[in-house]
Z-matrix of the N, CA and C atoms (Angstrom, degrees):
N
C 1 1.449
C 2 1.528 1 108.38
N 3 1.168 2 124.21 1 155.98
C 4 1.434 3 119.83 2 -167.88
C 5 1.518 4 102.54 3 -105.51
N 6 1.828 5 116.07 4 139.74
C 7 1.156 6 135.42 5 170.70
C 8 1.392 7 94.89 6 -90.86
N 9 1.642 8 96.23 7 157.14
C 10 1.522 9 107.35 8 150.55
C 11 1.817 10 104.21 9 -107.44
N 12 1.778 11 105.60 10 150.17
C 13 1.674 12 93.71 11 -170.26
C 14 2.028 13 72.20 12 -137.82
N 15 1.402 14 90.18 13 112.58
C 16 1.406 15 126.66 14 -176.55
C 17 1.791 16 111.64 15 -72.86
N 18 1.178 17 117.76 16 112.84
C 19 2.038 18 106.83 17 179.74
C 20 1.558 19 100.41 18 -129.66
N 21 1.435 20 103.98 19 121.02
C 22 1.200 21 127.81 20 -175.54
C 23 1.653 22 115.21 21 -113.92
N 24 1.822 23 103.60 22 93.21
C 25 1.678 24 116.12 23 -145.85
C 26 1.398 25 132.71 24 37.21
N 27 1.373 26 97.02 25 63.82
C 28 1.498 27 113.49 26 175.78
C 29 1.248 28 122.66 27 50.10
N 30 1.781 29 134.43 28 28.09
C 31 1.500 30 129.11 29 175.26
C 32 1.697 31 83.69 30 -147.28
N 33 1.381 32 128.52 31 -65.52
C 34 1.769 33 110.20 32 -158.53
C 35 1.018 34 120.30 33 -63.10
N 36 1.486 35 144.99 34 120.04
C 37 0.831 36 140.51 35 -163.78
C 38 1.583 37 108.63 36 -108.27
N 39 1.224 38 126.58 37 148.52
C 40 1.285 39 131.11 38 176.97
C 41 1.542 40 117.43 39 -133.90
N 42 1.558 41 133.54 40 119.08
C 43 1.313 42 120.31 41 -156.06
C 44 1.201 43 98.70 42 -136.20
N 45 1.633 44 128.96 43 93.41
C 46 1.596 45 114.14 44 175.70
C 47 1.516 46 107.26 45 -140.21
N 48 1.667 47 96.55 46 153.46
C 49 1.511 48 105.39 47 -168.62
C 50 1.900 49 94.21 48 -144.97
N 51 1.433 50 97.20 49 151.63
C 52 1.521 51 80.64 50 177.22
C 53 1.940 52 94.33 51 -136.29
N 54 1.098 53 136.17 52 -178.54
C 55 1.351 54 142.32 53 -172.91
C 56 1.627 55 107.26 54 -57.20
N 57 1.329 56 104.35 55 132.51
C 58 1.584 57 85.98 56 160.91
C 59 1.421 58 157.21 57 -19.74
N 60 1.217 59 103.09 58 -30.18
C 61 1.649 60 119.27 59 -171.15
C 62 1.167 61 85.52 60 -102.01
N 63 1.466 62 147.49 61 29.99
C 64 1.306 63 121.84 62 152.01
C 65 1.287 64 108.63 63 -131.25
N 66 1.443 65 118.44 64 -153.89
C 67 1.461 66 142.91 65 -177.26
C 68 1.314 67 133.90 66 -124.87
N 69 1.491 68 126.92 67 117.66
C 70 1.102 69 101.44 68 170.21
C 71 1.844 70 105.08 69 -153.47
N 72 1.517 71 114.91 70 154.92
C 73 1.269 72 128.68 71 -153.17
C 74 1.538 73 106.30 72 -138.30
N 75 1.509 74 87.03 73 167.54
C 76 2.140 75 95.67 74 175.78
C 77 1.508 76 89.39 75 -138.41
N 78 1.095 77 112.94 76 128.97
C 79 1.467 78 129.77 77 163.70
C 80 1.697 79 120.97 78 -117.12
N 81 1.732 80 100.07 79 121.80
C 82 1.517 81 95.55 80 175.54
C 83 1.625 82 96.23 81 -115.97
N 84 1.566 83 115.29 82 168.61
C 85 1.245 84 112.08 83 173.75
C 86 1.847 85 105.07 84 -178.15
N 87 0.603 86 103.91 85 146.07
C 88 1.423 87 117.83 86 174.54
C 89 1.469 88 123.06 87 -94.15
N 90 1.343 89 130.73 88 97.22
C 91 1.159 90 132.77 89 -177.19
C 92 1.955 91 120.88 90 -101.67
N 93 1.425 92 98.73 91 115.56
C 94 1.461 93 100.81 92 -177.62
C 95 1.408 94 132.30 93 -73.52
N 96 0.711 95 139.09 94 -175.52
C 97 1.581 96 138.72 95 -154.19
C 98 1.455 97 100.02 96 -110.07
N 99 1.112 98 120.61 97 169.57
C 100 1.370 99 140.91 98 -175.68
C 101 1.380 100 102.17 99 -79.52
N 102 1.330 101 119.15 100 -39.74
C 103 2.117 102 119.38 101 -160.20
C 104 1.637 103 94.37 102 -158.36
N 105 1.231 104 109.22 103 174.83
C 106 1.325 105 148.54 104 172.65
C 107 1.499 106 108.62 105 -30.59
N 108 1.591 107 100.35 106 -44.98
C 109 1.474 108 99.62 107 -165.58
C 110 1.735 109 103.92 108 -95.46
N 111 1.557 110 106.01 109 -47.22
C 112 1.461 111 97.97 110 167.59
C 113 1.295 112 150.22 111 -62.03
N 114 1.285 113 124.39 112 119.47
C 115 1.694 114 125.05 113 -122.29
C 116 1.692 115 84.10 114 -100.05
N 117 1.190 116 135.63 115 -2.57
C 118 1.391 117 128.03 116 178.40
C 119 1.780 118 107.47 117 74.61
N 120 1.281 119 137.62 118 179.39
C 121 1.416 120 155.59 119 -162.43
C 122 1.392 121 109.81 120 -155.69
N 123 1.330 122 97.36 121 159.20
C 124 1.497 123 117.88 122 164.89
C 125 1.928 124 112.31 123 -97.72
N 126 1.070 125 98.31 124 134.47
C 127 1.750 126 98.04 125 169.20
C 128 1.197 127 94.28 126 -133.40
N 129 1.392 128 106.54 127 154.91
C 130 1.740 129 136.85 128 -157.39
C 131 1.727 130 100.85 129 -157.48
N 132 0.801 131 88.69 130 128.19
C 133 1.835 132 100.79 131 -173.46
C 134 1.513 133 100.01 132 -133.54
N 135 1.422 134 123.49 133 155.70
C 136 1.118 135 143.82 134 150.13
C 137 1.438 136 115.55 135 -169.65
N 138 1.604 137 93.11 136 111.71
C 139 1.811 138 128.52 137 -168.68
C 140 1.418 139 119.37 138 -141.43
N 141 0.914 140 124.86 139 177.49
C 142 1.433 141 154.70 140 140.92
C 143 1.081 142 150.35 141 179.13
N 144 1.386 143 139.96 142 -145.33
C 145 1.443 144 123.88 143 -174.24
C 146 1.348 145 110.30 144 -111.21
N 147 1.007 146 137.40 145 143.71
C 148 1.488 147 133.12 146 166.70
C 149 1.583 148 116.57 147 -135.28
N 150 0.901 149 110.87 148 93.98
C 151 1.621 150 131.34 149 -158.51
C 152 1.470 151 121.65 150 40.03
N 153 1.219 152 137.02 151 -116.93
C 154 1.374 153 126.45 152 164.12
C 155 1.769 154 107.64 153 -60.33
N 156 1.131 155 125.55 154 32.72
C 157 1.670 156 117.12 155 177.39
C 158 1.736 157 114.86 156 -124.13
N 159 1.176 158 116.48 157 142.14
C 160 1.502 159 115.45 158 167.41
C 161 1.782 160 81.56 159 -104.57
N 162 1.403 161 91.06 160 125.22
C 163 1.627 162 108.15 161 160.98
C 164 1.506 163 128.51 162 -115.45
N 165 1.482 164 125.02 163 159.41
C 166 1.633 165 116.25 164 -161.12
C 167 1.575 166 89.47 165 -158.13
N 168 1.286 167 97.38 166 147.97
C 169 1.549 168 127.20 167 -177.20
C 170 1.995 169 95.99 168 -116.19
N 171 1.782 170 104.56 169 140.35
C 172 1.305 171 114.27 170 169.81
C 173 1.274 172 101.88 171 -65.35
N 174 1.225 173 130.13 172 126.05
C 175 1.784 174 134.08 173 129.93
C 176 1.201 175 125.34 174 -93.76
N 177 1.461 176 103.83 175 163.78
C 178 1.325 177 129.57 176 173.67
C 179 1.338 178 127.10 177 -78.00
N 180 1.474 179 113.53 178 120.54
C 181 1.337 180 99.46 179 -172.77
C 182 1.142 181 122.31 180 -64.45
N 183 1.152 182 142.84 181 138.14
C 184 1.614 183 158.12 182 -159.56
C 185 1.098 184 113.33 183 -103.17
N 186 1.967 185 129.68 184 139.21
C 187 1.687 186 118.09 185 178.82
C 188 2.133 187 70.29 186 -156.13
N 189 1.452 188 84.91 187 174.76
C 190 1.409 189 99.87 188 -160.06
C 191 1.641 190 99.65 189 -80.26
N 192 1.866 191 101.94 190 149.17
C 193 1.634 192 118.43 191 -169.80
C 194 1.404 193 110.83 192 91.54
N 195 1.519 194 111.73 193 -7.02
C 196 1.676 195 115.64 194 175.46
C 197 1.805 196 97.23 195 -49.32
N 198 1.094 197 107.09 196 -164.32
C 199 1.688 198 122.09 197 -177.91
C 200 1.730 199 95.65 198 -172.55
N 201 1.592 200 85.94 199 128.70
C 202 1.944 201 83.38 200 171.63
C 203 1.437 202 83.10 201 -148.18
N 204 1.292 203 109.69 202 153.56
C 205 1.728 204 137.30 203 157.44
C 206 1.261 205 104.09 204 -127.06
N 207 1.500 206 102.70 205 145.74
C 208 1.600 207 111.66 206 171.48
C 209 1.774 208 79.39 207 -120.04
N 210 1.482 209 95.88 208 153.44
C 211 1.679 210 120.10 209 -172.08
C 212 1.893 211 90.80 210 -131.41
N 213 1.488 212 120.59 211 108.85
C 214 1.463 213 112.04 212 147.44
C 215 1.602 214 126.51 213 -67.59
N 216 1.574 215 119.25 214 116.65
C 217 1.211 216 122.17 215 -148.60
C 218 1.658 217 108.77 216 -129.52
N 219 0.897 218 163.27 217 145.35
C 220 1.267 219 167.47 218 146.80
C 221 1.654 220 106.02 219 -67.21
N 222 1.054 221 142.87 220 18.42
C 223 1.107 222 171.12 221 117.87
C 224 1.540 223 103.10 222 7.58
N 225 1.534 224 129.92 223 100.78
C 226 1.288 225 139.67 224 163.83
C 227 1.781 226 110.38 225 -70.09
N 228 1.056 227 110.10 226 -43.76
C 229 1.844 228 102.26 227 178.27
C 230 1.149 229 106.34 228 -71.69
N 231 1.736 230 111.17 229 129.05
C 232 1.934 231 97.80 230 162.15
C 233 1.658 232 88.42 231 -146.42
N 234 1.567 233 104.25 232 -176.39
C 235 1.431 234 103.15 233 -172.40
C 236 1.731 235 95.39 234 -123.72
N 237 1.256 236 77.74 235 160.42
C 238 2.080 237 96.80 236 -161.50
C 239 1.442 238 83.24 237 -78.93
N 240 1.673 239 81.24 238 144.02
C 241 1.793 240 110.00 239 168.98
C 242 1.491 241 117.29 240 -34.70
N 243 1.263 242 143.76 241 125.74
C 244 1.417 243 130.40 242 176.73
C 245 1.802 244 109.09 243 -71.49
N 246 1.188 245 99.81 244 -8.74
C 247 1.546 246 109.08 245 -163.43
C 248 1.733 247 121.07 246 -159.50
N 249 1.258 248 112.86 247 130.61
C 250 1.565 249 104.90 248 -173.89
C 251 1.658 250 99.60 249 -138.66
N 252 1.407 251 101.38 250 142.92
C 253 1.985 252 103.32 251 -175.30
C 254 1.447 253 92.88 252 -133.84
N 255 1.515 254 106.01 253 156.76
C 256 1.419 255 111.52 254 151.78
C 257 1.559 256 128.95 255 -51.17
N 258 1.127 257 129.16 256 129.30
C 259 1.876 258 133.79 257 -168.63
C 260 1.331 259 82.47 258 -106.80
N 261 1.495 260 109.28 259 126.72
C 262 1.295 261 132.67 260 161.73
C 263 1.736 262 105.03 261 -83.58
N 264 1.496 263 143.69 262 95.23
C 265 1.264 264 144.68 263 177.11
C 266 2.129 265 102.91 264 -55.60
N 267 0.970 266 109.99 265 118.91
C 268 1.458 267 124.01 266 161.34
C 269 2.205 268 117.95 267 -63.13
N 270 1.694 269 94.18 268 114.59
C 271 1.856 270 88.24 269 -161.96
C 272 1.504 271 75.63 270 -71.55
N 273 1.419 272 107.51 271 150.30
C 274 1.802 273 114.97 272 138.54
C 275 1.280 274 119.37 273 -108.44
């Protein structure tokens, strides 16, 4: 099954994969500030779901000139979730 193995300026490495029947993602994004003075943030996520679970990987906090690549990898080493919650499923 394919990992993603996450590099955050060429040394942190981040390596997670979860079972087929689930999901999992890296989200970057830039979020702006409310006003003039608030300078807005970076958020960086890497999660997903794994059956009844919302799961999360530690990141690095991020500021501008960072460098990240995500590599799709077939990659047997990965590192355990830093964090796992109950997933509330959405009825449609």
């Amino acid at each position: 099954m394919p990992s993603l193995v996450i590099t955050v300026n060429k040394a942190n490495e981040i390596r997670v994969n979860l079972p087929s029947s689930s999901s999992i993602g890296a989200n970057l994004s830039w979020v702006g500030g409310d006003n003039a003075d608030d300078e807005g943030y970076i958020h960086f996520h890497v999660g997903g779901v794994d059956g009844e679970e919302t799961v999360r990987w530690s990141t690095p906090e991020l500021s501008i000139g960072d460098e990240i690549t995500i590599k799709i990898s077939e990659d047997a080493v990965v590192d355990s979730a830093t964090s796992r919650s109950p997933h509330k499923k959405i009825e449609r």
